[in-house]
C-alpha positions as CSV (number, residue, x, y, z in Angstrom):
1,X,-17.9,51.3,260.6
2,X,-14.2,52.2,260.4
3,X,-13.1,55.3,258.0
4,X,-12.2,53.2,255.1
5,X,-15.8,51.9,254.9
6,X,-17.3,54.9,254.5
7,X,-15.0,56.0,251.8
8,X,-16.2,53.6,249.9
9,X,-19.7,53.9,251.2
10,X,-19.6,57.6,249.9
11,X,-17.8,56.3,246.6
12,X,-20.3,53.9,246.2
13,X,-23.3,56.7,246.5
14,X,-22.4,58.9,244.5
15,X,-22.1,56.4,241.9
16,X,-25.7,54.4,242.6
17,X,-26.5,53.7,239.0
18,X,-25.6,50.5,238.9
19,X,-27.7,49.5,241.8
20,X,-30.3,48.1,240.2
21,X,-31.2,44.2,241.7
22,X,-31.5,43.4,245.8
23,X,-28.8,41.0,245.6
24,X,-26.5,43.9,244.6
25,X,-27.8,45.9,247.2
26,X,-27.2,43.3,249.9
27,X,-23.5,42.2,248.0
28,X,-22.7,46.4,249.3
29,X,-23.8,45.3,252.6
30,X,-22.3,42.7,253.4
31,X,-18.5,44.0,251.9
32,X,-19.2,47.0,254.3
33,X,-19.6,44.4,257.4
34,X,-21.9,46.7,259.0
35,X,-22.4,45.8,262.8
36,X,-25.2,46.9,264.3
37,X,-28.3,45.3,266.2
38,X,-31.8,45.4,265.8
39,X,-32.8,46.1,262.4
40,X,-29.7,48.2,261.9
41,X,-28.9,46.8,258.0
42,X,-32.5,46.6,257.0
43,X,-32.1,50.7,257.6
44,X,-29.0,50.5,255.5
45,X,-30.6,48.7,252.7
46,X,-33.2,50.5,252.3
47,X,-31.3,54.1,252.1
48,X,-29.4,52.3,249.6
49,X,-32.4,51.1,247.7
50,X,-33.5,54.8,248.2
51,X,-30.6,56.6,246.6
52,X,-30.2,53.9,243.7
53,X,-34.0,54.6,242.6
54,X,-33.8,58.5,242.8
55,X,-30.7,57.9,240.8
56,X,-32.2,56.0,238.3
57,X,-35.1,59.1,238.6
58,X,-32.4,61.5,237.5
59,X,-30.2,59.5,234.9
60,X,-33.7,59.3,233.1
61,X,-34.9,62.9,233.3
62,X,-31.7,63.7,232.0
63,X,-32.0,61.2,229.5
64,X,-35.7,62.9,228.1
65,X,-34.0,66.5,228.3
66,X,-31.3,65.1,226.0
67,X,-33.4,63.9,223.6
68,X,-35.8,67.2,223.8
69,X,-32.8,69.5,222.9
70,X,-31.8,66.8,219.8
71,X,-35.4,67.2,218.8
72,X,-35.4,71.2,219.2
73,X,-32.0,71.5,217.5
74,X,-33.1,68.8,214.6
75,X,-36.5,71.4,214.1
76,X,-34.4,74.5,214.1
77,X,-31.7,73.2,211.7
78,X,-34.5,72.0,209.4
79,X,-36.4,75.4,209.7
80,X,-33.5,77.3,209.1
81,X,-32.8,75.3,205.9
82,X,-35.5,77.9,204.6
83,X,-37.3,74.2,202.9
84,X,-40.2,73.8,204.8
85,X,-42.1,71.0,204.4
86,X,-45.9,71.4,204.8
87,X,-47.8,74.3,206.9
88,X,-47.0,77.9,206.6
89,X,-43.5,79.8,208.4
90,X,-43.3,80.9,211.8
91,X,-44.5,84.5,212.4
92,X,-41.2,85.6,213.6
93,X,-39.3,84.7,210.0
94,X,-42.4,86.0,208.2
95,X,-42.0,89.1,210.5
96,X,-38.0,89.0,209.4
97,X,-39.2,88.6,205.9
98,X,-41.4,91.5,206.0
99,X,-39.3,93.4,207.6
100,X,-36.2,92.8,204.9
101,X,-38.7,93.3,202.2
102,X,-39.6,97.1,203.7
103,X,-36.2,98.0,204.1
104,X,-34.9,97.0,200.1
105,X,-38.2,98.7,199.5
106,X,-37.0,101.8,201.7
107,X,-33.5,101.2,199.8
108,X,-34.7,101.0,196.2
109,X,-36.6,104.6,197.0
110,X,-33.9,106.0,198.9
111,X,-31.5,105.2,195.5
112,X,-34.1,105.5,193.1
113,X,-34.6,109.2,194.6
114,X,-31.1,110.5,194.8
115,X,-30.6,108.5,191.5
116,X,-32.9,111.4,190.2
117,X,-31.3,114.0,191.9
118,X,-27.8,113.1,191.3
119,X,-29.5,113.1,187.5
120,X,-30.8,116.5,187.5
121,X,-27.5,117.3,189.3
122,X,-25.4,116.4,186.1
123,X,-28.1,117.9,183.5
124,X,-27.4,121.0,185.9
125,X,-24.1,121.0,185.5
126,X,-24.2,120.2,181.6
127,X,-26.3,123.4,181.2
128,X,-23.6,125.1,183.8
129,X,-20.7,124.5,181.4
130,X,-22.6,125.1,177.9
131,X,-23.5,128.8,180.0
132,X,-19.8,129.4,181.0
133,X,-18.6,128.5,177.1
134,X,-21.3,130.9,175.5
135,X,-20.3,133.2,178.6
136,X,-16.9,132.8,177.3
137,X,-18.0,133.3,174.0
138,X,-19.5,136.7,174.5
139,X,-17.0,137.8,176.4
140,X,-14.4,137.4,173.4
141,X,-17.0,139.0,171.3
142,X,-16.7,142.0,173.4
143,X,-13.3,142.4,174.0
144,X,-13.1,142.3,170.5
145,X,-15.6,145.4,170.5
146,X,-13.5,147.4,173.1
147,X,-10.7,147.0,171.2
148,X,-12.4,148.1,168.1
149,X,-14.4,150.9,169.7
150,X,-10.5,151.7,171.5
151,X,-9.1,152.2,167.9
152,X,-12.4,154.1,166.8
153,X,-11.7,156.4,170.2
154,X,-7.5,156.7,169.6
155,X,-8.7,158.0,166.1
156,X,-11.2,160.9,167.1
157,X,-8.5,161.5,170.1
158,X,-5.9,162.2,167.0
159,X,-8.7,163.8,165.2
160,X,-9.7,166.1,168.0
161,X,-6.1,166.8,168.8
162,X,-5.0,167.8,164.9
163,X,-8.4,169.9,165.3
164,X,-7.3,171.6,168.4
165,X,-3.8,172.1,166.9
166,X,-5.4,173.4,164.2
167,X,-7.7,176.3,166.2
168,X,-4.9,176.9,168.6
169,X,-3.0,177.9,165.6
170,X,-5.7,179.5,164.0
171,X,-6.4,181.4,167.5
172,X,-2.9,182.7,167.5
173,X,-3.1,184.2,163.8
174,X,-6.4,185.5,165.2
175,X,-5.2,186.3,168.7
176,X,-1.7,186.9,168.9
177,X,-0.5,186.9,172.5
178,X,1.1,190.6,171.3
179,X,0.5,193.2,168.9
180,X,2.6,196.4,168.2
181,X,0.6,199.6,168.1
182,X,2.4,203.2,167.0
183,X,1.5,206.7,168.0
184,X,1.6,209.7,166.4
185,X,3.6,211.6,168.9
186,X,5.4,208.5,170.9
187,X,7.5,206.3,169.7
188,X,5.9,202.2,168.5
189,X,5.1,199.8,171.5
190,X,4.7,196.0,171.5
191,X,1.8,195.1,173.9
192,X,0.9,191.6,175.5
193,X,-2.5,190.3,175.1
194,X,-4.1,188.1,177.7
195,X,-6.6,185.9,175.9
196,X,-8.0,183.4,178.2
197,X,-9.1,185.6,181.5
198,X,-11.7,187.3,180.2
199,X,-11.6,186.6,176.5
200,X,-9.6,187.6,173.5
201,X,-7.6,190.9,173.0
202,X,-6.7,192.6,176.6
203,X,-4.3,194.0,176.3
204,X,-1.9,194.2,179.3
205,X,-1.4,197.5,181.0
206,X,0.0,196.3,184.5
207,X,1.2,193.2,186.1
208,X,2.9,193.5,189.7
209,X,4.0,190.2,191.5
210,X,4.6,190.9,195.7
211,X,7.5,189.5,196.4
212,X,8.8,187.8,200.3
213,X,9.9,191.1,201.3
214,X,6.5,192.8,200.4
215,X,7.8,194.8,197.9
216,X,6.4,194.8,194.2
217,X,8.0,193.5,191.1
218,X,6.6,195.5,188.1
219,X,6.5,192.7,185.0
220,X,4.6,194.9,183.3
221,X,4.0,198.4,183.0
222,X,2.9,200.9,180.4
223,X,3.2,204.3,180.6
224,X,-0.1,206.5,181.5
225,X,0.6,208.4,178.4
226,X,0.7,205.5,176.0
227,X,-2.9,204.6,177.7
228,X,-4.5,207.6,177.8
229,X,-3.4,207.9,174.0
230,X,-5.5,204.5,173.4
231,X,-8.8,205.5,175.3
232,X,-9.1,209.0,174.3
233,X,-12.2,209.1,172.3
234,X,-12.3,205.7,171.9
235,X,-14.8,204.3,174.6
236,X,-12.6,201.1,176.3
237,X,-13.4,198.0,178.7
238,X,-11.4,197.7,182.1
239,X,-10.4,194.4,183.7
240,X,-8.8,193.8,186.8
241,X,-7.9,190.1,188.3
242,X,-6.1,189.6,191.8
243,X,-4.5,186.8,193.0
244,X,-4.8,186.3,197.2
245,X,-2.4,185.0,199.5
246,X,-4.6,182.2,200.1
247,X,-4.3,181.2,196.1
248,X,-7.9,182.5,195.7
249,X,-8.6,185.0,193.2
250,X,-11.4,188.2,192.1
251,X,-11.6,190.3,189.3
252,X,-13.8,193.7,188.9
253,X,-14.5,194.7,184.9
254,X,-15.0,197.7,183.8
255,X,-16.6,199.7,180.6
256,X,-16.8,202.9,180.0
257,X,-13.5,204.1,180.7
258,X,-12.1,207.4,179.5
259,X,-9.0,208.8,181.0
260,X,-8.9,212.9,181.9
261,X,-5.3,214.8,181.3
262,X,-5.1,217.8,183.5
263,X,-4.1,221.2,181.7
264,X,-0.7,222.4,181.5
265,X,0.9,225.4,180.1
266,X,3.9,222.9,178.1
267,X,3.5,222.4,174.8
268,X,3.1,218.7,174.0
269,X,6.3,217.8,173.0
270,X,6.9,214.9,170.5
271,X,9.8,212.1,171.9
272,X,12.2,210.6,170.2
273,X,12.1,207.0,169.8
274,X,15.1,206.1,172.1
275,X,12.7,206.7,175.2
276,X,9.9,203.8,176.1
277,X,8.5,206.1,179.1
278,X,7.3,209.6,179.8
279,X,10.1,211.9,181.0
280,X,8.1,213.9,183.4
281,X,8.1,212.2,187.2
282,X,5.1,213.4,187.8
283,X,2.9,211.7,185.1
284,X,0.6,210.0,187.5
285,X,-0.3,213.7,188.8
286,X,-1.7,214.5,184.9
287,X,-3.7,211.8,184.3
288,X,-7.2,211.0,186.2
289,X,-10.3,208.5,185.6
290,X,-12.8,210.7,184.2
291,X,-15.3,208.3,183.6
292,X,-16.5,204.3,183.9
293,X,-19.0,202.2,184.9
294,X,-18.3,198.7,186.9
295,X,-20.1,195.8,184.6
296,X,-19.6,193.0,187.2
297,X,-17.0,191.5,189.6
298,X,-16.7,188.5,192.0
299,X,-16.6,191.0,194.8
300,X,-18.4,193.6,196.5
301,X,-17.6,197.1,195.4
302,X,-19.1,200.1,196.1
303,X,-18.3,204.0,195.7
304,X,-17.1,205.7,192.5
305,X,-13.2,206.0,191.2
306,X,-14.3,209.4,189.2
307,X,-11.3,212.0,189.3
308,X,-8.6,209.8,191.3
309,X,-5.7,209.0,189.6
310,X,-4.4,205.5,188.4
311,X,-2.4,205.0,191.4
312,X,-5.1,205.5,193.9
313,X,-7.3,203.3,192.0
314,X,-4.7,200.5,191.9
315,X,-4.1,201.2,196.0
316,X,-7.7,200.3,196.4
317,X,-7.4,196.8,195.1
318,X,-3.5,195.3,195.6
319,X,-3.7,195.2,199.2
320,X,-4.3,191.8,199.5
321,X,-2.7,190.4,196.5
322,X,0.5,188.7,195.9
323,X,-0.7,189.0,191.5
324,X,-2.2,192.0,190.5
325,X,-3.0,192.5,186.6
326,X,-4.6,195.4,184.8
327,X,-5.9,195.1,181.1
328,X,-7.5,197.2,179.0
329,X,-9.7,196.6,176.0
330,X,-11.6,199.0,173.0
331,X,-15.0,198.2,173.7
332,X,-16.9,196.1,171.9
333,X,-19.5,196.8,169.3
C-alpha cells in the first residue's frame, strides 16, 4: 500500500459514518487494491467493520446527550417561567423564596424602625426650635428689664450724686477746710483744717515735706505761742500722721495735751498785727509738753514726752518720713 492509499485510508476512518452495509465495506477494499496473502483483506475488513460500528456507537451517544440537554434546558426554561404546572416548587426556589421574603421582612423593620426614629428626630427638632423662640422671647423680655432697671440705676446714681453734692456742701458750711481765730494779745490767724484723717476739725499746726536733698520744706507752721494760746486751759487732742519712704504711713493720737511756758522776768508784750510770728529766737526754749496721754497709734510707742519741748518731740517721729503733719484739736465733750 503506497502513501496515497493510506491518505485516503486515514480520510476514510476518520469519517466511518457512512459505513454502514458490507458491500460498502468491500467497495473501500477493493479501491485501496490491497495486496497481501493469506487472509490479509479479511483483516482489513473486519477493522473497517470495527471502526464503522464504534462510530455508529458514538454518533448515537452523542445523539441521546443532545437530546438530554434539549430536555434539561426545555425543564429549566419552563421552571423558570415561575408557571408551574402540577406538583409543588423545587426546594432550592422555595429556599430563594424564603430567603427574599426574610430579607423585605428585615427591610420593612429596618425602615419601619428608623422611620420612627427619623420621626421622633423631627418632633425633637420641632420642640428644639419652639425652645430657641421662647428662649428668644425671654431673652428680649430681659434685655428689656436691664435697660429698665439701667435707667432706674442712672437715676439713683444722679440721686446719690445731687445727695453727695449736697452733704459735701453742707460738710463744708459745717467743716470749712479753714477758720480764722483771734487772740487777745496776737494779732488774727487763718488756720487749715484737715477733715478726713482723723475726722472733722484739726486743725493744722505743722506740715513738713523732705525734700531729694533731705532737707525739710515747712508748708505749714504755726507759732508755739499761737498754740500754747489755744491749749491753755482748754484740754486739747493731738494727732500726728507720717508718711514713709516706702509710701506706707502711721499716726500716734493724743489727748490730754496741755502746753507748759517757762518763767521769764519780760513782761508779756502785746504785737502789733504786722508780725505773723514770735520775735524771740528762742521760742522753742519757753514752751514744754506738760501733760498728755497717747489714746492709740498704728505703732509701737513707749516712754513719756513730759517736759521736752515741741522740737524734741517732733525729732522723735520725722526720722523716717518724707510727710510729716501735726494737728491739734479742743477735745471733745
Amino acid at each position: 500500500m503506497d502513501t496515497t492509499d493510506k491518505t485516503i485510508l486515514n480520510l476514510m476512518l476518520s469519517k466511518l459514518s457512512w459505513l454502514s452495509e458490507e458491500s460498502e465495506i468491500n467497495s473501500i477494499i477493493e479501491l485501496l487494491d490491497i495486496h497481501c496473502e493469506g487472509n490479509c483483506k479479511q483483516k482489513v475488513k473486519s477493522v473497517l467493520k470495527e471502526a464503522a460500528n464504534s462510530n455508529e456507537l458514538k454518533d448515537r451517544q452523542i445523539e441521546l446527550k443532545d437530546r438530554q440537554i434539549d430536555g434539561l434546558i426545555t425543564t429549566l426554561s419552563s421552571k423558570f417561567d415561575i408557571n408551574f404546572s402540577g406538583g409543588s416548587k423545587p426546594s432550592i426556589f422555595s429556599d430563594l423564596e424564603q430567603t427574599k421574603t426574610k430579607n423585605e421582612e428585615i427591610m420593612a423593620q429596618i425602615i419601619s424602625k428608623y422611620k420612627d426614629e427619623l420621626k421622633n428626630a423631627n418632633t425633637l427638632l420641632d420642640e428644639s426650635f419652639s425652645l430657641i423662640k421662647s428662649f428668644e422671647t425671654q431673652k428680649q423680655q430681659f434685655e428689656l428689664q436691664i435697660k429698665s432697671y439701667e435707667a432706674k440705676i442712672k437715676e439713683l446714681e444722679d440721686k446719690i450724686s445731687a445727695e453727695n453734692e449736697a452733704v459735701e456742701d453742707h460738710d463744708k458750711e459745717s467743716h470749712p477746710d479753714e477758720v480764722e481765730i483771734f487772740f487777745a494779745n496776737y494779732c488774727s490767724k487763718m488756720f487749715k483744717i484737715e477733715n478726713s484723717l482723723a475726722g472733722p476739725g484739726w486743725l493744722i499746726i505743722l506740715n513738713l515735706n523732705k525734700l531729694n536733698n533731705g532737707l525739710w520744706e515747712e508748708n505749714i507752721i504755726v507759732p508755739l505761742h499761737l498754740i500754747y494760746e489755744l491749749v491753755v486751759n482748754r484740754p486739747h487732742e493731738l494727732y500726728i500722721h507720717c508718711v514713709r519712704t516706702d509710701k506706707s504711713t502711721f499716726y500716734a493720737h493724743y489727748d490730754n495735751l496741755t502746753l507748759g511756758k517757762k518763767k521769764s522776768d519780760d513782761a508779756v508784750n502785746s504785737h502789733s498785727c504786722d508780725d505773723d510770728n514770735d520775735d524771740d529766737d528762742d521760742e522753742d526754749e519757753k514752751y514744754f509738753i506738760e501733760s498728755m496721754h497717747l489714746y492709740k497709734s498704728s505703732v509701737k510707742i513707749y516712754g513719756d514726752f513730759k517736759g521736752q519741748s515741741i522740737a524734741e518731740f517732733i525729732a522723735s517721729f520725722v526720722k523716717q518720713c518724707t510727710n510729716y503733719q501735726l494737728m491739734i484739736r479742743e477735745k471733745l465733750k
